[in-house]
C-alpha positions as CSV (number, residue, x, y, z in Angstrom):
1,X,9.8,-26.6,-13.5
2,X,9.2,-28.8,-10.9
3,X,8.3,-27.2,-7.2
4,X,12.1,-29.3,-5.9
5,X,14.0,-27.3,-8.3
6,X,12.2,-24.0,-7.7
7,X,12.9,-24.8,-3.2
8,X,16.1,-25.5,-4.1
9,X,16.8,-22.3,-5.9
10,X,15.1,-19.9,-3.4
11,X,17.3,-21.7,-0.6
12,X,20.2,-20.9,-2.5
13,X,19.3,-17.3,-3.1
14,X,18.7,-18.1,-7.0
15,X,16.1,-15.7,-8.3
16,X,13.1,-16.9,-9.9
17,X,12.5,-16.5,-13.3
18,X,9.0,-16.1,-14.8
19,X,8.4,-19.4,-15.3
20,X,9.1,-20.2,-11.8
21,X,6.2,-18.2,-10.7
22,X,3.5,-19.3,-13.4
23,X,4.8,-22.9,-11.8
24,X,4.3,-21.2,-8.6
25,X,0.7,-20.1,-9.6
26,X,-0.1,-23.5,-11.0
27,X,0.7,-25.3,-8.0
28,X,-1.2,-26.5,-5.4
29,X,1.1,-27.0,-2.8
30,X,-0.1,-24.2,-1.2
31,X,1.9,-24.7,2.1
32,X,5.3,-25.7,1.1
33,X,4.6,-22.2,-1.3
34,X,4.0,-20.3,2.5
35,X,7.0,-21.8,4.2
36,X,9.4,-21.1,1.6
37,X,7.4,-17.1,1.5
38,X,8.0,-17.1,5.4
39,X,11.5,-18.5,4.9
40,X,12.6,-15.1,2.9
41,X,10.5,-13.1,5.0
42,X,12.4,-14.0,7.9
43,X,16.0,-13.4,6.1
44,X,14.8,-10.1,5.6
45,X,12.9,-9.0,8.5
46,X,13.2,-11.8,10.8
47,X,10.1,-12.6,12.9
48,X,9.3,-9.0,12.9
49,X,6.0,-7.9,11.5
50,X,5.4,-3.7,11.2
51,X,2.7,-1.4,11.7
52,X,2.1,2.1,11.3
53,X,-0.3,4.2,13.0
54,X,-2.0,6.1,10.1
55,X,-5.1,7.7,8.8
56,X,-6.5,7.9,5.6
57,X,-7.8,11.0,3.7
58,X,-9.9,11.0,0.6
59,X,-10.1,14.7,-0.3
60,X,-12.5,13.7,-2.7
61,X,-14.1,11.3,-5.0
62,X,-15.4,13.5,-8.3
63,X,-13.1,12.2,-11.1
64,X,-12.1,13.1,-14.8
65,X,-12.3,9.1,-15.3
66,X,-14.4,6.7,-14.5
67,X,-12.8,3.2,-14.3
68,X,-14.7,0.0,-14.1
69,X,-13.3,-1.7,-11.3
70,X,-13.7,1.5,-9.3
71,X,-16.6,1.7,-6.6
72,X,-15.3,4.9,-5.1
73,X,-15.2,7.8,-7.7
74,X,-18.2,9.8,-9.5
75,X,-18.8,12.1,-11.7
76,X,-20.0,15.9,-10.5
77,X,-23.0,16.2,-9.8
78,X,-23.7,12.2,-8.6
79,X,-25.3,11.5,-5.9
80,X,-22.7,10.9,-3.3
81,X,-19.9,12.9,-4.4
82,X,-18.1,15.3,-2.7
83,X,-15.2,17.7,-2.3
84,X,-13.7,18.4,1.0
85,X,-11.9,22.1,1.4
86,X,-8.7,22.4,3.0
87,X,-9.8,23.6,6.1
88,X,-12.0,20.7,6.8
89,X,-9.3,18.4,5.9
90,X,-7.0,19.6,8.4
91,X,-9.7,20.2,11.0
92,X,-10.2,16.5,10.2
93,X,-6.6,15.6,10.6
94,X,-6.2,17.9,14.0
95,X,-9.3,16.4,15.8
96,X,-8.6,13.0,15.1
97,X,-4.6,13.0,16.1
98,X,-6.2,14.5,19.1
99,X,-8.4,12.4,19.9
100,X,-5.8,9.7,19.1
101,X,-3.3,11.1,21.9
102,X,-6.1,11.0,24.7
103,X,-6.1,7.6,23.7
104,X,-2.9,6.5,23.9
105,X,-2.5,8.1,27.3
106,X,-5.0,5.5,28.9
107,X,-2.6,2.5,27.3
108,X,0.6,3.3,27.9
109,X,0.6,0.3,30.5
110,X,-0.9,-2.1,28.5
111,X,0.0,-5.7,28.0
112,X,-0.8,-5.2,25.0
113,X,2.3,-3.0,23.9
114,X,5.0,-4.0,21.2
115,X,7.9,-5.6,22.9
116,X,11.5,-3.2,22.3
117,X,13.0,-5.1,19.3
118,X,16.5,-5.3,18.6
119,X,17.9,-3.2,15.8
120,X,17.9,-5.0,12.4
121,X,20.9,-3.2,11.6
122,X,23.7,-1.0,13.4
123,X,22.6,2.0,12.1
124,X,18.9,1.3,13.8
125,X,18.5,2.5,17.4
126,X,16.9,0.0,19.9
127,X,13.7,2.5,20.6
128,X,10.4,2.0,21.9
129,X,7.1,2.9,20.3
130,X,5.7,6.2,20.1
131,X,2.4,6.6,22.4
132,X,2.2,10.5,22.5
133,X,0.3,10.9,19.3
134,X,-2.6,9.5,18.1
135,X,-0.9,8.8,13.9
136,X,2.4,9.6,12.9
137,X,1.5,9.3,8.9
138,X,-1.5,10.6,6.5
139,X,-2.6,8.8,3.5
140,X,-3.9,11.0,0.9
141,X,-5.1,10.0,-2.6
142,X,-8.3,10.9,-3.9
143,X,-10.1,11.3,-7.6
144,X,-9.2,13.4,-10.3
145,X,-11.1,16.7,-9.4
146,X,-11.3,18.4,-12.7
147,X,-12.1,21.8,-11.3
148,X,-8.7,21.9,-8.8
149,X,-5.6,23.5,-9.9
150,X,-2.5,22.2,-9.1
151,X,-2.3,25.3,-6.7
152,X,-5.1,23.6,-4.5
153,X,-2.8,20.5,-4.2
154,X,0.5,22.5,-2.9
155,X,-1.6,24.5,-0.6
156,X,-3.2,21.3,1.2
157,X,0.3,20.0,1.6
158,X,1.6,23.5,3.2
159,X,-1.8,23.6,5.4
160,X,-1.5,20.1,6.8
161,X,2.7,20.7,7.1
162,X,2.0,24.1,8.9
163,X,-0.5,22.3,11.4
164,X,1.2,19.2,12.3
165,X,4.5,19.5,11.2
166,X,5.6,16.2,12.8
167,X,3.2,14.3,10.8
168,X,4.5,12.3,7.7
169,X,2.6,13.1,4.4
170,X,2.6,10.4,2.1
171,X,0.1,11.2,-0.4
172,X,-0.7,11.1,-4.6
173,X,-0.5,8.1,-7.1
174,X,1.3,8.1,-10.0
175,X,-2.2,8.6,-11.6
176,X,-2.1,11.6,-9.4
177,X,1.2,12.9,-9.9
178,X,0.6,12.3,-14.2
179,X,-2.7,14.6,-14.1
180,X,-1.2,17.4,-12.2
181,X,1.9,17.3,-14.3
182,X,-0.7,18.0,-17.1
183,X,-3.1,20.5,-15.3
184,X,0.3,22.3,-14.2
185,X,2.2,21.9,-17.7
186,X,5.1,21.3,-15.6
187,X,7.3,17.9,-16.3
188,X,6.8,15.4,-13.8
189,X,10.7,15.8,-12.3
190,X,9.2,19.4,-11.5
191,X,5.9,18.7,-10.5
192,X,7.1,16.2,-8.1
193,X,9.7,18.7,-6.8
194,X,7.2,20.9,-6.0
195,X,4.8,18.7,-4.1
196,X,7.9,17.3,-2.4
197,X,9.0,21.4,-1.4
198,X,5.7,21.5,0.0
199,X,5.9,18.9,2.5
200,X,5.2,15.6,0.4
201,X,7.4,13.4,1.7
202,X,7.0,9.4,0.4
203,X,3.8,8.1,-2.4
204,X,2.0,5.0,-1.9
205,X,1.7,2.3,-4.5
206,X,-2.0,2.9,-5.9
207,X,-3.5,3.4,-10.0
208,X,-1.0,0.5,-10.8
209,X,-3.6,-2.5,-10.9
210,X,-2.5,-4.6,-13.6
211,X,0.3,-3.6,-16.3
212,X,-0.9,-5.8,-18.9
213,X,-2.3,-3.5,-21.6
214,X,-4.8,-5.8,-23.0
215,X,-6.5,-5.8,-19.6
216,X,-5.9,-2.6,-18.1
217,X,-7.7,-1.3,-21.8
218,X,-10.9,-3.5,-20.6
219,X,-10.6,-2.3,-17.0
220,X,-9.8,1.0,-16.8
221,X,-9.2,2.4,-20.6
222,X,-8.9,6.7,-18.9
223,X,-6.2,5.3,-16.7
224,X,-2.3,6.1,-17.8
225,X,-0.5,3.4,-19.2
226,X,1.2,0.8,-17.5
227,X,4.5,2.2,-18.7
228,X,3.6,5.5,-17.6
229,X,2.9,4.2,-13.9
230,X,6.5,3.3,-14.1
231,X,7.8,6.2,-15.7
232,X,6.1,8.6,-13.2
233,X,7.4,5.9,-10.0
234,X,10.5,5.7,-11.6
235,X,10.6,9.9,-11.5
236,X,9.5,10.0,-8.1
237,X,12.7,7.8,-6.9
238,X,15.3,10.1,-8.9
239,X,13.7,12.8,-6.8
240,X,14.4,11.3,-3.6
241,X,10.7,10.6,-2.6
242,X,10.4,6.7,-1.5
243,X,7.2,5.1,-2.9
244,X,5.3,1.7,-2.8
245,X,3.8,-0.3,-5.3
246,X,0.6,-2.5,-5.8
247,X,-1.1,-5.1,-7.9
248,X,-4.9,-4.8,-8.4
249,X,-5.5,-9.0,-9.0
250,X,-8.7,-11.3,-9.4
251,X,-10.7,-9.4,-12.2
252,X,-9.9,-10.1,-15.7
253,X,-6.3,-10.8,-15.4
254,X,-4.4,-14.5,-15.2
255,X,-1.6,-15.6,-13.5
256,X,0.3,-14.5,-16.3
257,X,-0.5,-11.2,-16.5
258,X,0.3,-10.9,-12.7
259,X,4.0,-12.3,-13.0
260,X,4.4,-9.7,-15.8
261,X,3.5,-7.2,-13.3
262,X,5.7,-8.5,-10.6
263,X,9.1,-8.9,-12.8
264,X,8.0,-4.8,-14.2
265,X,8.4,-4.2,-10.5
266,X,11.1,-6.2,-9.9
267,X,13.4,-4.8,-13.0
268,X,12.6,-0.8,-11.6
269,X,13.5,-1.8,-8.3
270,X,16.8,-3.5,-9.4
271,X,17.4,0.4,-11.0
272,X,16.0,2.7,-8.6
273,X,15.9,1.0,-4.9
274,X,13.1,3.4,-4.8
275,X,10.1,1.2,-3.1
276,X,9.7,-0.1,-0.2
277,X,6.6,-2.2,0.0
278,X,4.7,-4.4,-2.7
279,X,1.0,-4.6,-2.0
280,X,-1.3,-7.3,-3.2
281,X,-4.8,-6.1,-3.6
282,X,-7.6,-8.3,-3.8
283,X,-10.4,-6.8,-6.3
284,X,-13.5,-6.3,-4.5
285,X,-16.6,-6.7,-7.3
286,X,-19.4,-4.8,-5.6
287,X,-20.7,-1.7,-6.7
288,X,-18.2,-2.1,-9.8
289,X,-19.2,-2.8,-13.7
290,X,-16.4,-5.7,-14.4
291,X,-18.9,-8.5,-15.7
292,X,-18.7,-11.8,-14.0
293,X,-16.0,-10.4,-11.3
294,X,-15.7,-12.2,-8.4
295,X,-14.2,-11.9,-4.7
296,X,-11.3,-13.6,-4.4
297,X,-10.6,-16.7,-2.6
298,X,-8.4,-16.6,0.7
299,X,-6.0,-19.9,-1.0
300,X,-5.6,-16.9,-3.9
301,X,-5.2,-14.4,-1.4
302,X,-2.2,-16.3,0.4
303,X,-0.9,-18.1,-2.8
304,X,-0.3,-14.2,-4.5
305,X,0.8,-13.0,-1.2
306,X,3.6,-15.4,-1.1
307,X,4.4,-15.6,-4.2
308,X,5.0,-12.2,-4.5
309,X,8.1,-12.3,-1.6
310,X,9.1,-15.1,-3.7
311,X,9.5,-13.3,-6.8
312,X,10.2,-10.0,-5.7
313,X,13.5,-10.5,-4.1
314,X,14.9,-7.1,-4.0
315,X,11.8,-5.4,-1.9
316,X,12.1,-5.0,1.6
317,X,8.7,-5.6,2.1
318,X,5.0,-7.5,1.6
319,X,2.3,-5.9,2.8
320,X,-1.0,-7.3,3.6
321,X,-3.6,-5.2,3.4
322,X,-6.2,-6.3,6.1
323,X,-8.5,-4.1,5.1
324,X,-8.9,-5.6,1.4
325,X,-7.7,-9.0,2.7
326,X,-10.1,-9.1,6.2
327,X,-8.4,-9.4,9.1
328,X,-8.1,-12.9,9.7
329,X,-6.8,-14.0,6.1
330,X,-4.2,-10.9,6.8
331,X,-3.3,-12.8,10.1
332,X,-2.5,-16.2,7.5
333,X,-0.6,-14.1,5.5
334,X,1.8,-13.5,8.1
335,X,3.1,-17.0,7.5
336,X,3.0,-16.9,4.0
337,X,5.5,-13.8,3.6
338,X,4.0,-10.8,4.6
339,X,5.5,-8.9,7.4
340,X,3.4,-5.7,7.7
341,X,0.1,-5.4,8.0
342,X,-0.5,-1.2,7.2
343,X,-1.6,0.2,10.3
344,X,-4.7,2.1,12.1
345,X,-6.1,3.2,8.4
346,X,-9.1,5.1,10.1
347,X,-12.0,6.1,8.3
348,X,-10.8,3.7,5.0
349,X,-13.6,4.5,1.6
350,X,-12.0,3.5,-1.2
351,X,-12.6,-0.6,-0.8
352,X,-15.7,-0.2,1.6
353,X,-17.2,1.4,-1.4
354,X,-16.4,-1.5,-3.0
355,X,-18.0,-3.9,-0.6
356,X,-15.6,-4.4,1.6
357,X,-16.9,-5.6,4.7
358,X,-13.8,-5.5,7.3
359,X,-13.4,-2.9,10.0
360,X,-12.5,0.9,8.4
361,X,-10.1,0.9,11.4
362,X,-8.3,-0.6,14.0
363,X,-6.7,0.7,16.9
364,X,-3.2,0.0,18.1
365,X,-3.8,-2.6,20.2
366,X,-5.5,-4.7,17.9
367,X,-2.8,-4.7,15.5
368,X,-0.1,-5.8,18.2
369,X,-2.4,-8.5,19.4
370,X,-2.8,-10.1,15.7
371,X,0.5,-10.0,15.1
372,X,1.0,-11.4,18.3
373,X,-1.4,-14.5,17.8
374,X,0.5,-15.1,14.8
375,X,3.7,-16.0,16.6
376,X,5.2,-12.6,15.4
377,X,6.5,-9.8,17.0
378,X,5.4,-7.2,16.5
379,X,6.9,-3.2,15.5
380,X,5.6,-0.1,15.5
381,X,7.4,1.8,12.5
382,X,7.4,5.2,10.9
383,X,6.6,5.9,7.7
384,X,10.6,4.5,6.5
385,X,10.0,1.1,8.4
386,X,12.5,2.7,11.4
387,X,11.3,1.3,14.7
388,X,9.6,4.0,16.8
């Protein structure tokens, strides 16, 4: 398939089949690849590009499995791991928001501050950002404790709900979700409607990093299947609980293996309408035992990020994740399809543990002014993309 035919068919709204993407892949036409990428990304979105203001919790890092590409988790007992009670966690969450707020207060008059956008639809409210707290969403996913009950789980959601009911939890992957289903005995419709009763309210996209089974087997052989990702995804959008999804790429995999994982994505979405952002992470080798790894290169980086808003027509959105990506490269990616950059993250150990050597956080204002630089405007969002 020659790159012509495949412009011509995204202009016309054609979708792309697999071999379109491998073509894609193959190609090293790396900018007409970005225009087109930016092309859908502004039918969709326009020039906006979203942020949140969030902060990451990692309850803890002891874990029941031990995958290869992962820098982060250990074993009891390890030197480094740890376990963080409830209470610290939402002392944690409480001083930081605070903190946050006094913050905020000092910049309301900023330059620096998003522009009002227009509404992207009728139903959307013209409404400016929120400065009066210092994150509107938590990010929760941790290891595999094997001494925690389920219990534990549900109480740290009613703990952090209790204290800052305002605050959107998005928290658990489906790795997550499958191990307290079995630790509970309960099904995963049930254990998912618990967590969700207890003030879960969306999941993000993690434990999916590549579907391929030949791979995933060399990579991370504890881990639930591919198809049991799905299923568990798939669950979570029956019961009403919006969720992303992500691609773990530059290991052992080929370009192959990542279109199968894309059109996977693609053919739940087109059943469910359950995700709402696809998230390209870049594998980060250090501190990992996946022989002859390497980083990725920033032409992969943009290349898969713009591909994947190529072939993943029915998501609303690309995210680049500038803490895996490096902030200038998640800057790039802006014009190669991507239209939301995370947010704040603060205190980020997952990829840092892996060598990552970006920031573990970024304030408000330095989000807006990349976007900014980029030629984008940019929008402060909830945790549902809604402006505000």
């Amino acid at each position: 398939m020659s790159l012509k035919t495949i412009e011509r068919n995204i202009l016309s709204g054609k979708r792309l089949t697999p071999e379109d993407g491998l073509a894609l892949f193959e190609s090293d036409d790396i900018f007409t690849i970005g225009r087109l990428a930016n092309h859908v990304a502004e039918q969709k979105n326009g020039n906006n590009v979203f942020f949140v203001k969030n902060h990451h919790i990692n309850p803890t890092n002891i874990c029941v499995n031990r995958c290869k590409f992962c820098a982060f988790s250990k074993s009891k007992g390890d030197k480094g791991a740890y376990e963080l009670d409830i209470k610290k966690i939402v002392r944690k969450l409480k001083a930081q928001r605070h903190k946050g707020t006094k913050l905020d207060s000092k910049t309301k008059s900023s330059a620096l501050n998003p522009r009002i956008l227009e509404p992207r639809s009728e139903s959307t409210r013209k409404v400016a950002p929120t400065l009066n707290s210092g994150f509107s969403e938590v990010h929760i996913v941790g290891g595999l404790h094997p001494d925690w009950s389920f219990d534990f789980y549900l109480e740290m959601l009613g703990a952090i709900k209790k204290s800052m009911p305002s605050l959107h939890i998005k928290a658990f992957t489906a790795v997550e979700i499958d191990y307290f289903s079995k630790i509970s005995g309960l099904s995963l419709m049930d254990t998912l409607k618990s967590l969700k009763e207890a003030g879960l309210k969306s999941m993000p996209g993690g434990g999916a990093e590549i579907f391929n089974k030949r791979v995933r087997n060399k990579i991370c052989p504890e881990k639930i299947s591919g198809s049991r990702w799905l299923k568990v995804m798939e669950t979570a959008h029956k019961a009403g609980i919006r969720t992303n999804a992500t691609m773990l790429y530059g290991h052992l995999e080929n370009y192959k293996h990542r279109i199968e994982h894309m059109i996977k994505l693609r053919d739940l979405q087109d059943r469910t309408e359950g995700f709402q952002a696809f998230i390209p992470l870049a594998f980060h080798p250090m501190n990992t035992t996946i022989e002859g790894a390497k980083y990725t290169s920033g032409i992969d980086d943009l290349k898969t990020i713009a591909i994947s808003r190529l072939m993943l027509d029915n998501f609303p959105h690309i995210k680049a994740y500038w803490v895996m990506l490096g902030e200038k490269i998640a800057q790039i990616a802006l014009k190669f399809g991507a239209d939301d950059l995370d947010g704040t993250i603060i205190e980020e150990k997952i990829t840092h543990s892996a060598g990552r050597l970006s920031a573990n956080a970024m304030t408000r204002d330095e989000l807006v002014n990349l976007i900014e630089k980029a030629g984008k405007v940019p929008v402060e969002r909830d945790s549902f993309y809604n402006p505000g």
